[in-house]
N, C-alpha and C positions, 0 to 999 in steps of 0.2 A: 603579637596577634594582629593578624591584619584588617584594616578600618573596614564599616561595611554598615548600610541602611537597610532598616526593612521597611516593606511596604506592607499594608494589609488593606483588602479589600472588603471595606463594614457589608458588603451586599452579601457578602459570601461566608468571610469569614476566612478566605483564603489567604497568606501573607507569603512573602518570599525577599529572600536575603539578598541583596544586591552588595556586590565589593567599592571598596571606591577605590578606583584605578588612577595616577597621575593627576589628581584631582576631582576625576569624573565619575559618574557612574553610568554603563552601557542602557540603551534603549532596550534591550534584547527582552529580559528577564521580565522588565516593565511591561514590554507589548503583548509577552507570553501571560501575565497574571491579568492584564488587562484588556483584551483584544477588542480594537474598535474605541478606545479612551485615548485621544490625543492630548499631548503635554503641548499648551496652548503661551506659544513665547513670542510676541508680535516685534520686529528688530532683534531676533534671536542674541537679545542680551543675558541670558541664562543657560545659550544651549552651546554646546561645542561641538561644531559639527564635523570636525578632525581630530587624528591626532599629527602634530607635525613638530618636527626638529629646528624649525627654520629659527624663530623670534620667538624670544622668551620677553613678559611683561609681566610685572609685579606694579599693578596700579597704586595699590596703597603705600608701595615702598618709593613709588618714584623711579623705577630702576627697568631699565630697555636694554634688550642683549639680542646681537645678531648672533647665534650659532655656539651661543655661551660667551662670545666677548661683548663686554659692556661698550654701549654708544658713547659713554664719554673718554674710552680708548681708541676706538676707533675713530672720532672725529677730530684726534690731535694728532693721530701720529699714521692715518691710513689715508689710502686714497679712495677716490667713490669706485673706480676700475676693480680694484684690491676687493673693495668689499662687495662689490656686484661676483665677481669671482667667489668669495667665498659664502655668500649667501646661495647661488648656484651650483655649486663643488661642495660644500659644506665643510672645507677648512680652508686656514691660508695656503695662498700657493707659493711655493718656491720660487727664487728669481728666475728658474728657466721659465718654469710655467705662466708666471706674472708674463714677462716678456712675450710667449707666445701669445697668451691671451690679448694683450694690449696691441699686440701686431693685427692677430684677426679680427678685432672690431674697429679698429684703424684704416683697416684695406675694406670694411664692408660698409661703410658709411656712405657711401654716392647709390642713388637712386636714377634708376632708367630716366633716360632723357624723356619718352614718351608719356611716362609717368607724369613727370614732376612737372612740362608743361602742359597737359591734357586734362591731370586731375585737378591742377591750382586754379586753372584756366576754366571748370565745369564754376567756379563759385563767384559771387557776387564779387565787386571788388573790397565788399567793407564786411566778409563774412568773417565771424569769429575766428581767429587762429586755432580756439578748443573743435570747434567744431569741422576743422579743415585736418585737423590732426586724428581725430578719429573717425574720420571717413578714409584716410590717407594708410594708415593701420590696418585698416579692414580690405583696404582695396589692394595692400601689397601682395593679399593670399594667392591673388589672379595671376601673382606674377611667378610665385615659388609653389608653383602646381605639388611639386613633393614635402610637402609642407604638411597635408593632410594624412603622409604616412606618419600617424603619431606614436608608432609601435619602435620603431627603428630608434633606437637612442641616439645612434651619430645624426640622424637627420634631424633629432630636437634640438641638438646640441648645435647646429647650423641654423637654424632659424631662431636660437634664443641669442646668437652671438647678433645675426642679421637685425633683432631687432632694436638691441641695447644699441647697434652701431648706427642704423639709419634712423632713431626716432630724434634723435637731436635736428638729424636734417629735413627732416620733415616738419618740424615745430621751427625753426631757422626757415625756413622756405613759406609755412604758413602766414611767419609774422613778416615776411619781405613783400610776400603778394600782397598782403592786406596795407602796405605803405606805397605800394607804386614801384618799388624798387625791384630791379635786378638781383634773381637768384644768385648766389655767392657759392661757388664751388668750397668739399670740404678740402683742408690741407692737411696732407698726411704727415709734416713736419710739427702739428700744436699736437699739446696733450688733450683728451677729452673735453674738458672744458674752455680752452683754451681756444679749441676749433669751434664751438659751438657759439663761443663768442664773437668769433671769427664770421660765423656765417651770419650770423646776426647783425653785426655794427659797422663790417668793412663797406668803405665806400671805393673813393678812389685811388688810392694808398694801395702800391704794388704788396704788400708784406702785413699781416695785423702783429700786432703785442699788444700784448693782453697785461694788465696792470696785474704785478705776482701776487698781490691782497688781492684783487676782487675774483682772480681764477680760483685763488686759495679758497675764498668765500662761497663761491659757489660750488667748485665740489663736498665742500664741509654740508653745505646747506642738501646737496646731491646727498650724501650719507645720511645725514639725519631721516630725508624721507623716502630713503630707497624699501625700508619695508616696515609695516606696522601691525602684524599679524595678521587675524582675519575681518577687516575692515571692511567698509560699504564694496569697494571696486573690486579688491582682493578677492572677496566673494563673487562678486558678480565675472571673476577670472574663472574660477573656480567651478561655478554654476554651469557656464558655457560649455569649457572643459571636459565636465564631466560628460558630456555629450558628444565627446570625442570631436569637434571641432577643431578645426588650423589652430596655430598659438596667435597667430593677425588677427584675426576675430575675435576669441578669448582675453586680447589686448585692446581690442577696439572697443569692449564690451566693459572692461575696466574702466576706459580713458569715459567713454558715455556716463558712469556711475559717477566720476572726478567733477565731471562737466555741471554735476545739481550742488547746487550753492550751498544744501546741507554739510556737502562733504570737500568740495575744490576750493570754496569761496569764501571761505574765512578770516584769510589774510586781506582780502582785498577791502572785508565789512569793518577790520579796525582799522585803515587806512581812512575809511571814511567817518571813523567814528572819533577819530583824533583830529579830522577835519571840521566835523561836529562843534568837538573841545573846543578848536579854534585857540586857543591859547596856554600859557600855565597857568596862567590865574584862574582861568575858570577850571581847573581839573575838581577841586573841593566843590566847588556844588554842582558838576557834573555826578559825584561820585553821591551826592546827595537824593542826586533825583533818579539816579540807581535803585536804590533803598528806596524812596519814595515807589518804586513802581512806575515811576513815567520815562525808564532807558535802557537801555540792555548792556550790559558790560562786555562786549567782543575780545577773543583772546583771552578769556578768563573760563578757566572751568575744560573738563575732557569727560567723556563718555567712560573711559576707562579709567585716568590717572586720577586719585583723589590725594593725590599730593603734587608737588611742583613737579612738572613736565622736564624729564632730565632736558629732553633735548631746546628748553627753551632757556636754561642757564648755559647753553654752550654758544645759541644763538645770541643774547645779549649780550657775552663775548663779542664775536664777530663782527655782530652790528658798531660798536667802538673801533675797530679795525676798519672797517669800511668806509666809516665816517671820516676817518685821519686822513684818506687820500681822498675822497670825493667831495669834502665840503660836510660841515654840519649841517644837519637837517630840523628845524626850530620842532618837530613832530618827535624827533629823538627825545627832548626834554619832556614832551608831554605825555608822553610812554613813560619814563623811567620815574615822572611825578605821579602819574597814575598807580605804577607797580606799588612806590611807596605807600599810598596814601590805603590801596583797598589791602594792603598785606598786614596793615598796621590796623584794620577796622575787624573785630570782631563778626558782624553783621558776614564776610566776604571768607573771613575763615571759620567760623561753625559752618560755613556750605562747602568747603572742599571746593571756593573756586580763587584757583592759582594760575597766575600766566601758563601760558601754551603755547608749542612752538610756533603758531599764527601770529603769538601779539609783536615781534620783532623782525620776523622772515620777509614779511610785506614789504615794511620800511629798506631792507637791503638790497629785496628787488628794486625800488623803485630808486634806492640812489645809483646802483648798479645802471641804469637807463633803461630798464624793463617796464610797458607799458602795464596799465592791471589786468588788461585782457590776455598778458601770459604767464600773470603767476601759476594759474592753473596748468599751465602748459606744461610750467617749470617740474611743478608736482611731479605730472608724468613723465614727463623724460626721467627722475628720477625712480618714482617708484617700481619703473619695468624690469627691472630684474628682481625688487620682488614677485612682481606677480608673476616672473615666467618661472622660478624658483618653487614656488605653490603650484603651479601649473605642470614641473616636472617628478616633482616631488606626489602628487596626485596617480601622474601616470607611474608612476615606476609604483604604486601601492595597487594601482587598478581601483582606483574608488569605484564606486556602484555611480549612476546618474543620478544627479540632484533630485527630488524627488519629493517637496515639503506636503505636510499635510494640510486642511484646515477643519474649520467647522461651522457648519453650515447653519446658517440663519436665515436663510429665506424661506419665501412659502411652503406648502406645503405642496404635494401634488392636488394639481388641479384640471379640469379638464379644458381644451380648448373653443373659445367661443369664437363664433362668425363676425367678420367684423362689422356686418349691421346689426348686431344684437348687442355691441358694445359699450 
């Protein structure tokens, strides 16, 4: 027998049986028994405003799935290419297919000369990299006028390859302006990360290589946050989207939701909160004055996962990996005493708050030689091929335009007075 809620209206006396579908139950039947009564969810943390194929998330279980493969298969044995493919395609691809794919976002990576000095050149010299990066996003639509045919599937499929390829160089290019340094051409001989590093660190050195751990590291790190369902950005993809807007715009509108500390700037607030610490000895009554109410615990705790973040046991991984070749980081110790110490405190577990992929990812960027004005950067370059994946996956459905309700609380109608009678 299939599951199902009823509703009943006490004013009426009316009721009606609603199904429960994939979890949900439809607005539809709701708006028909109730017309004019908005189901009032502020942070739409109870509403599901799709249905989609893409990321599967079982918070209570701990457990993250791109397309039905689990994150902790795909961050040992895949690459972030592979899985941007198949978060976009919606299975693995073949080695033809992989190969094609890794060829066209390899040849699409260089951005118009006019561009890249006209737009880098409009901004202060000390302008945020987030903030150069999504004006840079938004302004590429000017350049791929057929962009806005969002009906045509080969031409979304051309503008989602252009974007996963040129947003490395555009965040590569952001963080070079804002140092003084000379743009760095991509090189179609590195793999994905490998280039991106490239354009980031090379100086004078005809050739880069890239350390095989830290490339390794950051496409792992690229995987874990290439998509996380329907999140602050992801929506605000989405939102735009539905308004039939270029995918540059709908990406630029993402990268702006990344840009609010609530949502980009998490890694960077226990960076400073282990700065805080200031040592191991003090983590014990740092962890004290937690519970006292005078600290905040950063990196601990998710919106969704009320169990451990898979993807922060694969980073605490990595981060040991990275550490091996770049020097121990005395902040590593004071992370892994912390993890200890609040996992072990009662107080930290009745609240369901467990490390998250922020409380280790910070630390990698920055032995990695990533300043913290691009962790957020980092984010995005990765997450874009979720959100262009929600954004193709929307059009091929024809979603309606976003459209929320609210309820209103102001005055009441009043008439207008002169403003000398004021």
């Amino acid at each position: 027998m299939p599951e199902s809620i009823t509703i009943t209206d006490n004013r009426t006396g009316e009721s009606v049986e609603i199904p429960i579908t994939d979890g949900g139950v439809e607005s539809g039947p709701w708006t028909k028994l109730l017309p004019g009564i908005w189901f009032k969810d502020e942070g739409f943390s109870a509403t599901a405003i799709t249905n989609s194929a893409i990321t599967y998330i079982d918070g209570d279980a701990g457990q993250l799935e791109y397309r039905g493969y689990p994150i902790e298969q795909l961050a040992e044995q895949s690459t972030y290419l592979e899985v941007a493919y198949l978060l976009v395609h919606g299975e693995l691809p073949t080695t033809d297919q992989l190969d094609a794919w890794v060829h066209d976002i390899t040849y699409h990576t260089y951005i118009h000369e006019n561009f890249k000095q006209r737009m880098f050149g409009a901004f202060h010299y000390d302008a945020h990299p987030m903030g150069m990066l999504t004006a840079g996003a938004a302004a590429l639509s000017t350049f791929y006028e057929e962009s806005k045919d969002i009906d045509d599937p080969d031409l979304r499929h051309r503008q989602i390859v252009r974007l996963i390829a040129k947003m490395p160089t555009l965040a590569a290019g952001a963080h070079r302006y804002s140092q003084g340094w000379p743009f760095v051409y991509p090189d179609n001989d590195l793999s994905y990360t490998e280039n991106f590093l490239s354009m980031m660190f090379r100086m004078a050195e005809p050739s880069y290589e890239a350390d095989p751990v830290l490339a390794k590291a950051l496409d792992q790190l690229f995987i874990l946050h290439a998509d996380h369902e329907q999140n602050c950005s992801t929506t605000a993809v989405r939102v735009v989207g539905s308004s039939h807007a270029d995918p540059y715009s709908a990406v630029a509108a993402g990268c702006a939701a990344l840009y609010g500390p609530r949502h980009g700037g998490a890694n960077e607030a226990v960076l400073n909160m282990l700065d805080e610490i200031g040592s191991f000895d003090n983590v014990d009554a740092f962890v004290e004055s937690v519970k006292n109410g005078d600290g905040r615990l950063m990196g601990f705790g998710h919106r969704v996962y009320k169990n451990y973040d898979p993807r922060a046991r694969i980073i605490k991984e990595t981060a040991h990996k990275v550490f091996e070749v770049t020097g121990k980081n005395p902040m590593l110790d004071i992370a892994l005493k912390l993890e200890e110490t609040a996992l072990a405190d009662d107080y930290f577990i009745s609240r369901k708050l467990y490390p998250n992929v922020d409380f280790y990812s910070g630390l990698i960027y920055q032995a990695m030689g990533f300043p913290t004005e691009m962790f957020t950067v980092l984010f995005a370059i990765a997450r874009t091929s979720g959100w262009l994946s929600h954004w193709d996956e929307m059009l091929e459905r024809n979603t309606r335009i976003a459209r929320p309700r609210q309820l209103y609380i102001g005055e009441a109608t009043r008439d207008y007075v002169a403003i000398d009678a004021r």
